[in-house]
VOPA-17406 format. One line per 8 residues: their letters; for each residue x, z, y of C-alpha. Coordinates in nm, 2 decimals. Each point is the difference from the previous one (the first is absolute). Example, Ala and Ser with C-alpha at 12.3 -4.5 7.8 and 13.67 -1.06 7.14 Angstrom:
BEGIN
AS	1.23,0.78,-0.45 | 0.14,-0.07,0.34
This chain:
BEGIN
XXXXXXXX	0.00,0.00,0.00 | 0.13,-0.10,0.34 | 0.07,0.25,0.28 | -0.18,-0.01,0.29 | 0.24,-0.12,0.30 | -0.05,0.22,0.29 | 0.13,-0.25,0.23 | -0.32,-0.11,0.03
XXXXXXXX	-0.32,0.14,0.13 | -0.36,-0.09,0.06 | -0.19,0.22,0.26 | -0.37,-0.08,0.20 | -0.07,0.12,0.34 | -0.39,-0.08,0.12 | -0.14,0.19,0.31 | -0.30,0.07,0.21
XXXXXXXX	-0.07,0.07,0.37 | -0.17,-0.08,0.27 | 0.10,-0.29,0.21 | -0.09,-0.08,0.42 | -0.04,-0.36,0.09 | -0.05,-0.10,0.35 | -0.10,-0.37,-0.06 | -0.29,0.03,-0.07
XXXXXXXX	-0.32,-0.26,-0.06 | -0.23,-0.10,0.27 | -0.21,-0.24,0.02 | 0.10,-0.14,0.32 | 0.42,0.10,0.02 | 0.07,-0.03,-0.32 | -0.24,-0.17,-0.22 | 0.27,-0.13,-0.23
XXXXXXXX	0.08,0.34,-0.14 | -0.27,0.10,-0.29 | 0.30,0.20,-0.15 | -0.03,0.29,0.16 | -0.27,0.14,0.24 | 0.02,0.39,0.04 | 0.30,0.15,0.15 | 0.06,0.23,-0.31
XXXXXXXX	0.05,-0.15,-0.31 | 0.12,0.08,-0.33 | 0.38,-0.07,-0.19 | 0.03,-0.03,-0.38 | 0.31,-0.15,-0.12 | 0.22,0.05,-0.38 | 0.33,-0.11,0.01 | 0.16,-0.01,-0.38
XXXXXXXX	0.37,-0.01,0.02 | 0.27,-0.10,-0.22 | 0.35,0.13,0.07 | 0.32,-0.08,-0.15 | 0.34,0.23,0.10 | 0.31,-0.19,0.05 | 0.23,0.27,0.03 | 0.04,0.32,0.13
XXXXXXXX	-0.11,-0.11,0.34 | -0.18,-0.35,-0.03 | -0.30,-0.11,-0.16 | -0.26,-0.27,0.00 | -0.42,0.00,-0.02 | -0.26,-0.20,-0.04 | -0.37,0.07,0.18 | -0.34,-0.08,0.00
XXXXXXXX	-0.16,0.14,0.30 | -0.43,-0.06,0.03 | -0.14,0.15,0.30 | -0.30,-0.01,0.11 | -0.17,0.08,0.31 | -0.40,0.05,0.06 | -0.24,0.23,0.16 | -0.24,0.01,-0.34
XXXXXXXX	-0.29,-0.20,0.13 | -0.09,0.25,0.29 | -0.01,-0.26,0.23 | -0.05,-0.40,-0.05 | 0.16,-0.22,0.00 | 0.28,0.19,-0.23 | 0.17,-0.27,-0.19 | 0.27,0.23,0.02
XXXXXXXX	0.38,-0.11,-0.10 | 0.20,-0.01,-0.29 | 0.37,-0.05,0.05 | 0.19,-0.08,-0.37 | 0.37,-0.01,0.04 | 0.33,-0.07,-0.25 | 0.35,0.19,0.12 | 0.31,-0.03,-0.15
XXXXXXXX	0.26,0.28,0.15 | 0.36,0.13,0.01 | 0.05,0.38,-0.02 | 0.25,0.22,0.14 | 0.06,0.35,-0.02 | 0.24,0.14,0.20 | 0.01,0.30,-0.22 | -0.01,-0.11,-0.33
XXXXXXXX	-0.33,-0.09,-0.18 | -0.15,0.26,-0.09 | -0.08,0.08,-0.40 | -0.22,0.20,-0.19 | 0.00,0.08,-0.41 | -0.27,-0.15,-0.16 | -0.31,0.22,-0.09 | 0.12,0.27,0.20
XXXXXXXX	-0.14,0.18,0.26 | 0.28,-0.02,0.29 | -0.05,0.24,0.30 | 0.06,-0.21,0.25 | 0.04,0.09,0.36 | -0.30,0.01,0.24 | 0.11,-0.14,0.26 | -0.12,-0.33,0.24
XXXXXXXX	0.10,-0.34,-0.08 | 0.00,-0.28,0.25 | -0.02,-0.38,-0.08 | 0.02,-0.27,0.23 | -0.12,-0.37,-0.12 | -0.01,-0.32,0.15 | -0.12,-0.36,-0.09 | 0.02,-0.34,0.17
XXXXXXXX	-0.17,-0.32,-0.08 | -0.12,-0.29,0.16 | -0.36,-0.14,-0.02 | -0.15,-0.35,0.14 | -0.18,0.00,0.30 | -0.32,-0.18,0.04 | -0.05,-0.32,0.15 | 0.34,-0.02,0.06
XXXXXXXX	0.29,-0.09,-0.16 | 0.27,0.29,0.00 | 0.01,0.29,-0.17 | -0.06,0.35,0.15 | 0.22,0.26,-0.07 | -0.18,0.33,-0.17 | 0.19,0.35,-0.02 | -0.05,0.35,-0.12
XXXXXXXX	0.14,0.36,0.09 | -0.09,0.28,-0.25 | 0.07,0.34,0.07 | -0.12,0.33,-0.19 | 0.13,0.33,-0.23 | -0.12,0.15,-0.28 | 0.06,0.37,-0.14 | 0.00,0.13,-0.32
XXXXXXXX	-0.27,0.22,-0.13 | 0.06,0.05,-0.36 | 0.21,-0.16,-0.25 | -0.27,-0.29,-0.03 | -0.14,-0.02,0.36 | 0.07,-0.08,0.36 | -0.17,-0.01,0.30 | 0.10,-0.25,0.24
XXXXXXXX	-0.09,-0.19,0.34 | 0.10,-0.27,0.21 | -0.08,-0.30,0.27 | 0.04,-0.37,-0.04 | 0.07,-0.24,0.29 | -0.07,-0.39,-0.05 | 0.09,-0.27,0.25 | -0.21,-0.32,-0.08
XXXXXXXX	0.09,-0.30,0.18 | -0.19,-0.22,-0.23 | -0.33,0.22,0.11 | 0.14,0.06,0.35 | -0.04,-0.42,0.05 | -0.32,-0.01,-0.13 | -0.14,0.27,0.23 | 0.11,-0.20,0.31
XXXXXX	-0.09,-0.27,-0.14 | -0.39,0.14,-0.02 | 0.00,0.16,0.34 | 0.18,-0.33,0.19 | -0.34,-0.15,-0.15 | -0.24,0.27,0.15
């Protein structure tokens, strides 16, 4: 029977929380956006991970992220928006990856971690013919409760260029 290899490691974050959106539907301003029409909404999103470790420092992973944002059919319309994304990553740890034994309970140390992501990508733009480019700042910690369980927060910034265009483009026509 084979060993497992511990280099590797498949882990699953998903999430809920509230979410504020300030573009909102209206009839008249916005007419275009049946996505989203209360200014609280809802976020799901599961985000199964496979991890690979390098060395002692540097590893590699591979993501599906599915988010999903909606305020639950409150308010029409509420086509909400779902948001499924592929990552491919390089890991570093400045001090050393950390490792646990299997099956055993470790105590580890209760204390904040902080992550910072960011994505880029470029999207079309329509009715013309460029591409606009799209990019994403994630910010947020998380904090151990037990040796199964954290708790954890954080904010997401997204500049659209793609979307930005075709926003002037609907209020140039107003």
């Amino acid at each position: 029977m084979a060993k497992p290899d511990a280099r590797w490691q498949l882990s699953l974050r998903s999430g809920i929380g509230p979410a504020y959106l300030n573009r909102l539907f209206d009839p008249e301003t916005n007419p275009d956006n049946t996505f989203f029409s209360a200014p609280v909404s809802f976020l799901l999103y599961t985000s199964p991970t496979l991890s690979y470790q390098l060395g002692a420092q540097w590893g590699l992973s591979a993501a599906f992220n599915y988010h999903h944002i909606s305020n639950g059919g409150q308010r029409q319309p509420n086509r909400g928006m779902n948001y499924p994304m592929w990552g491919l990553g390089l890991r570093y740890f400045p001090s050393g990856h950390p490792t646990w034994e299997r099956h055993q309970a470790v105590d580890a140390p209760r204390t904040w971690l902080w992550a910072v992501e960011t994505g880029l990508t470029n999207r079309s733009v329509p009715d013309q013919d460029r591409r606009g480019l799209t990019a994403g700042l994630a910010v947020g910690a998380t904090r151990r409760i037990n040796n199964l369980q954290s708790l954890g927060f954080g904010l997401e910034f997204i500049q659209d260029e793609a979307f930005r265009a075709r926003l002037r483009r609907k209020v140039a026509v107003l």
